[in-house]
C-alpha positions in Angstrom: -29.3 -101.9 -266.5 -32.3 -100.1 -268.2 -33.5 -96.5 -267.5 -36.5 -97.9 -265.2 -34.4 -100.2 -263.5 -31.6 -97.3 -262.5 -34.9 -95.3 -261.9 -36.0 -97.4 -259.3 -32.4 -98.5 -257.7 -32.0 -94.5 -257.4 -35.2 -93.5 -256.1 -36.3 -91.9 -252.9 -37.6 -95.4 -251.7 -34.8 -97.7 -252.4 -32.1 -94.7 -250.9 -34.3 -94.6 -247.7 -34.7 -98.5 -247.5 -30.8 -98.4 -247.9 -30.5 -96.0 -245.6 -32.7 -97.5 -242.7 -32.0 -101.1 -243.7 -35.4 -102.3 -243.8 -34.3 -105.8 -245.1 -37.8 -107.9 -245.2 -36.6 -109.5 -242.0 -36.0 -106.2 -240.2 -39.1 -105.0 -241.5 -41.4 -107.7 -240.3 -39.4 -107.7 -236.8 -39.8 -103.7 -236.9 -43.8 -104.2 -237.0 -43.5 -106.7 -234.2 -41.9 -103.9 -232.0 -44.0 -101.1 -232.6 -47.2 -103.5 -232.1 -45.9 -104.3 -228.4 -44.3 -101.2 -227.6 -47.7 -99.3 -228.2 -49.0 -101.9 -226.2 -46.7 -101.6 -223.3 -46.8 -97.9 -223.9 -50.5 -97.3 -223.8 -50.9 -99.2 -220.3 -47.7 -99.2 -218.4 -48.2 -95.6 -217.5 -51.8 -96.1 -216.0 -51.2 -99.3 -214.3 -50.6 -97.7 -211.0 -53.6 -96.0 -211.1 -55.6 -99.2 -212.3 -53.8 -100.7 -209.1 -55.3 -98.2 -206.8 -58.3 -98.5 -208.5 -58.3 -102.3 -207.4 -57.2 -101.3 -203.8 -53.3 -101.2 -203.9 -51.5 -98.6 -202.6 -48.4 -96.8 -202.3 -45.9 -100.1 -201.2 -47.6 -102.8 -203.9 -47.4 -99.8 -206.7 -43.5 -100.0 -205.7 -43.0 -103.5 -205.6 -45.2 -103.5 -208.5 -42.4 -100.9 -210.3 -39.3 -103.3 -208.4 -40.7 -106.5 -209.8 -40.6 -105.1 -213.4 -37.8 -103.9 -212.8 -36.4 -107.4 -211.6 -38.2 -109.4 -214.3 -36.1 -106.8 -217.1 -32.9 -108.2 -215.4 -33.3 -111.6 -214.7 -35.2 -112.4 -218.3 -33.5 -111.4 -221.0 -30.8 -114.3 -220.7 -32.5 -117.5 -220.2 -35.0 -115.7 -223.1 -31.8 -115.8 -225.3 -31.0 -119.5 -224.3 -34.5 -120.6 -225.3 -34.4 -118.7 -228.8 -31.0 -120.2 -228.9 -32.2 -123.3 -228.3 -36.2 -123.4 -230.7 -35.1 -120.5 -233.1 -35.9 -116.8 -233.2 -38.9 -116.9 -235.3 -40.7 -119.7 -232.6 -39.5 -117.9 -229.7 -40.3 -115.0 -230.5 -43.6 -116.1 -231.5 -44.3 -117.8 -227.9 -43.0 -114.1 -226.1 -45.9 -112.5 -228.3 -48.5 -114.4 -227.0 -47.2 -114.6 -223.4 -47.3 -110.8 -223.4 -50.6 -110.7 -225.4 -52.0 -113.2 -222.2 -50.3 -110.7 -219.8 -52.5 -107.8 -221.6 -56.2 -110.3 -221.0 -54.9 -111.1 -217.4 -54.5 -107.3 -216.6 -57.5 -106.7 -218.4 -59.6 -108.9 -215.7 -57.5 -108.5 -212.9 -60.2 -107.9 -210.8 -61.3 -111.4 -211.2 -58.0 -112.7 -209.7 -58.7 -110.6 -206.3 -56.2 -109.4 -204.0 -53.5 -110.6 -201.2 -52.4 -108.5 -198.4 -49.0 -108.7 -197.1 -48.6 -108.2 -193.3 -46.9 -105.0 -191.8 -42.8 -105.5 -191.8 -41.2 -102.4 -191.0 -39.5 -100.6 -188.1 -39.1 -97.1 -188.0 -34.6 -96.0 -187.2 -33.8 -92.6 -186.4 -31.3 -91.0 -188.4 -30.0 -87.8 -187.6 -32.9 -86.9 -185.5 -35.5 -88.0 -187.8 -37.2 -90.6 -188.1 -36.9 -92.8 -191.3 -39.4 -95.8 -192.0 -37.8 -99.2 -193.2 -40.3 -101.8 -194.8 -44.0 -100.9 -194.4 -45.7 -100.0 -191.1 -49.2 -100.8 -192.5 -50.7 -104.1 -194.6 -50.3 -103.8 -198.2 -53.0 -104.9 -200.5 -51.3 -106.5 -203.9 -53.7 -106.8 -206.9 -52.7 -110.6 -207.8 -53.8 -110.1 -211.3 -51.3 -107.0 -211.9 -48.5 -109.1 -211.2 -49.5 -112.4 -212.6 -50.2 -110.5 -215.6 -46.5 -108.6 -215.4 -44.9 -112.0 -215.7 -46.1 -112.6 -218.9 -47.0 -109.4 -220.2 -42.9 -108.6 -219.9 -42.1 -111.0 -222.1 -41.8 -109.8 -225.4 -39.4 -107.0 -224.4 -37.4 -108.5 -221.9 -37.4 -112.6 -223.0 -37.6 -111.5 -226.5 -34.7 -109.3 -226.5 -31.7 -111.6 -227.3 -34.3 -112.9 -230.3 -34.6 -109.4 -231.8 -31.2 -109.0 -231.7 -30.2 -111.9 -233.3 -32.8 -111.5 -236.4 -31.2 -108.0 -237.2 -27.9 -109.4 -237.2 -29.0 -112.0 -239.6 -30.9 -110.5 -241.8 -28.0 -107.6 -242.2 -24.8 -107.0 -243.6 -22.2 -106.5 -241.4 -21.0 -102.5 -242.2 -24.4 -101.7 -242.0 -25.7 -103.6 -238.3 -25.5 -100.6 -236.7 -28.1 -98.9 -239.0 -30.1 -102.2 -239.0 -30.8 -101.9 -235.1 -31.3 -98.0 -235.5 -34.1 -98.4 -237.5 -35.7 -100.9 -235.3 -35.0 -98.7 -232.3 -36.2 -95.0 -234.1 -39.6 -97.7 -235.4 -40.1 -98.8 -231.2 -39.4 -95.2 -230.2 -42.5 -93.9 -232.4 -44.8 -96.2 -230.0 -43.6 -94.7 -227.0 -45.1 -91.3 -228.5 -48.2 -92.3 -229.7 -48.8 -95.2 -227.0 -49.8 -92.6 -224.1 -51.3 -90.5 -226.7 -54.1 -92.6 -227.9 -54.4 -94.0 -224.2 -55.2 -90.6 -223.3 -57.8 -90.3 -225.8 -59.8 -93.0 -224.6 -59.2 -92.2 -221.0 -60.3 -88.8 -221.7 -63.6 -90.2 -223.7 -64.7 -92.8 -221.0 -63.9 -93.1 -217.0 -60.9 -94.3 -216.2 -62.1 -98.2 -214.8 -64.1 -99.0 -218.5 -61.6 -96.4 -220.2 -58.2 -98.6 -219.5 -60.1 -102.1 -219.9 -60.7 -100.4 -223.3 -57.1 -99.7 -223.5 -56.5 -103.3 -222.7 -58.4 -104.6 -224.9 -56.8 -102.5 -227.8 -53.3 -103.7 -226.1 -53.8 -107.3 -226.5 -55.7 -107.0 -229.9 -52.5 -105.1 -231.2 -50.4 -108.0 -230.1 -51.6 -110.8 -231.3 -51.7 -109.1 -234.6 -48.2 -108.4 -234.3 -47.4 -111.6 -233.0 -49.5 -113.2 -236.3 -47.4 -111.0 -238.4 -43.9 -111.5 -236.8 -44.7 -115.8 -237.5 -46.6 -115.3 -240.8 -44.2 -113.3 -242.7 -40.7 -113.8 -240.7 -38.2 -116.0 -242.8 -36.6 -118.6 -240.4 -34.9 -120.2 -243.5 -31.4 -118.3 -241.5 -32.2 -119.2 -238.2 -29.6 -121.2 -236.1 -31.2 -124.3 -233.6 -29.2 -124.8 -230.6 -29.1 -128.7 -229.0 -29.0 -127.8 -225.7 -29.2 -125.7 -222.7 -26.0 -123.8 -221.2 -27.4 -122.7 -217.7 -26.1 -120.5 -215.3 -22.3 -121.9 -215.8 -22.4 -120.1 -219.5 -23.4 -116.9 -217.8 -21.2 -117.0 -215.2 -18.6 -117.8 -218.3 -19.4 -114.7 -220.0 -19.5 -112.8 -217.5 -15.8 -113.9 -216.9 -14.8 -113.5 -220.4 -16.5 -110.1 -221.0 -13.7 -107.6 -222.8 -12.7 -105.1 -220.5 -14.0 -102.1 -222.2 -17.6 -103.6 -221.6 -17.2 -103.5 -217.8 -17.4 -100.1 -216.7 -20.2 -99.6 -219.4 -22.7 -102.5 -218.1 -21.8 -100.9 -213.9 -22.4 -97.2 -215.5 -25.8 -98.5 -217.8 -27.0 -100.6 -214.7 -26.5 -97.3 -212.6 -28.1 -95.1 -214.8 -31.4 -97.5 -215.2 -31.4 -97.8 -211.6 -31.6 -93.7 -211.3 -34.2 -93.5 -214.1 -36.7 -95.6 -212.9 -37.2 -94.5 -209.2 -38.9 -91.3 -210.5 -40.5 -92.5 -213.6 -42.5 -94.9 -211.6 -43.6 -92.4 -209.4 -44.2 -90.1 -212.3 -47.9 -91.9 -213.2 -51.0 -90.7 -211.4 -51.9 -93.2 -208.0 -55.6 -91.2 -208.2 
């Protein structure tokens, strides 16, 4: 090996590449990420706002936060079987544009109008006080905001199992770990600048044309990430399943899931249950 060619195999480039195992795989998928995260970033935090803007309050901002919450459970899975089933590259290709749509249907949601959902509560006194179950008045639901959830969930949630899989393609075994670090530490740099640059345009304009703006910018960012995820992802590795397993292979895995895994899927399932009452609360209704 020559002089220039130990140069450049020793160099502060190629030792971080190592170091971060940005294969060309990894990399493309890594853009991808940060596209929709700062997507998802700059308008999941305003969203309950945008619905009280469009006459939702307090009970369709929670079921809002409970069907995300549901749609993170329930999709991951059957977005594995389908990526399974067409390939990585494709699948995560049609999550792209599904959550690109989701951004365009939030960004007219006022065109979709509104349902309102009859009072169903009671109120149970507990200890002396009185403690509301259900609602006591009609709630107003925004059907654009969650028409637009539905899809606009997709990359993260469907995609997951897809993302996933290309990193454990594209790297060598002894260093997977570091392969879905670097993905992770390159999503985790959206969720600092997505609220960040929302804020700047929030703070520029009022806050109805300010976060259609944000939209906008949203969706624009993921179909350029979803155009560079298919243009430049190699699906020569991918693996095409021939069918469908359906619920019987998930109840099958479940069954057969090592026993050290248990406890940790009860305690994470615990802990995102905590995390997410007060973080959806945590966004400003006004």
């Amino acid at each position: 090996m020559d002089d220039g060619a130990a140069a450049e195999d020793t160099g502060v480039r190629a030792t971080v590449r190592r170091f971060v195992a940005l294969e060309r795989d990894v990399l493309v998928l890594s853009v991808a990420m940060f596209a929709f995260s700062l997507g998802f970033q700059m308008t999941s935090r305003y969203v309950p706002r945008y619905m009280s803007v469009l006459g939702a309050g307090a009970v369709a901002i929670g079921l809002f936060g409970t069907a995300g919450n549901l749609l993170a459970a329930v999709y991951p899975y059957p977005g594995g079987a389908v990526s399974d089933r067409i390939g990585s590259r494709l699948a995560l290709t049609l999550f792209g544009l599904a959550s690109t749509l989701g951004f365009v249907v939030w960004l007219f949601a006022a065109r979709f109008g509104t349902v309102t959902l009859p009072a169903v509560g009671t109120t149970v006194d507990v200890v002396g006080r009185e403690v509301v179950v259900g609602w006591l008045d009609p709630a107003v639901l925004p059907v654009g905001i969650f028409l637009g959830l539905l899809f606009a969930q997709a990359w993260k949630s469907l995609g997951l199992g897809a993302t996933f899989a290309v990193v454990k393609q594209a790297v060598e075994p002894d260093r997977l770990a570091t392969g879905f670090a670097s993905t992770e530490t390159v999503r985790r740099t959206a969720f600092l600048l997505g609220p960040l640059l929302a804020a700047g345009v929030l703070a520029t304009y009022a806050f109805e044309p300010g976060f259609r703006i944000v939209l906008a910018i949203a969706a624009g960012v993921g179909m350029l990430g979803t155009v560079a995820q298919h243009v430049l992802y190699d699906a020569s590795e991918d693996t095409v399943g021939s069918s469908f397993a359906g619920v019987t292979a998930l109840l099958d895995d479940l069954r057969s899931m090592p026993a050290p895994l248990r406890p940790l899927l009860v305690a994470d399932t615990v802990r995102t249950s905590a995390c997410c009452w007060p973080w959806r609360w945590s966004s400003p209704l006004s």
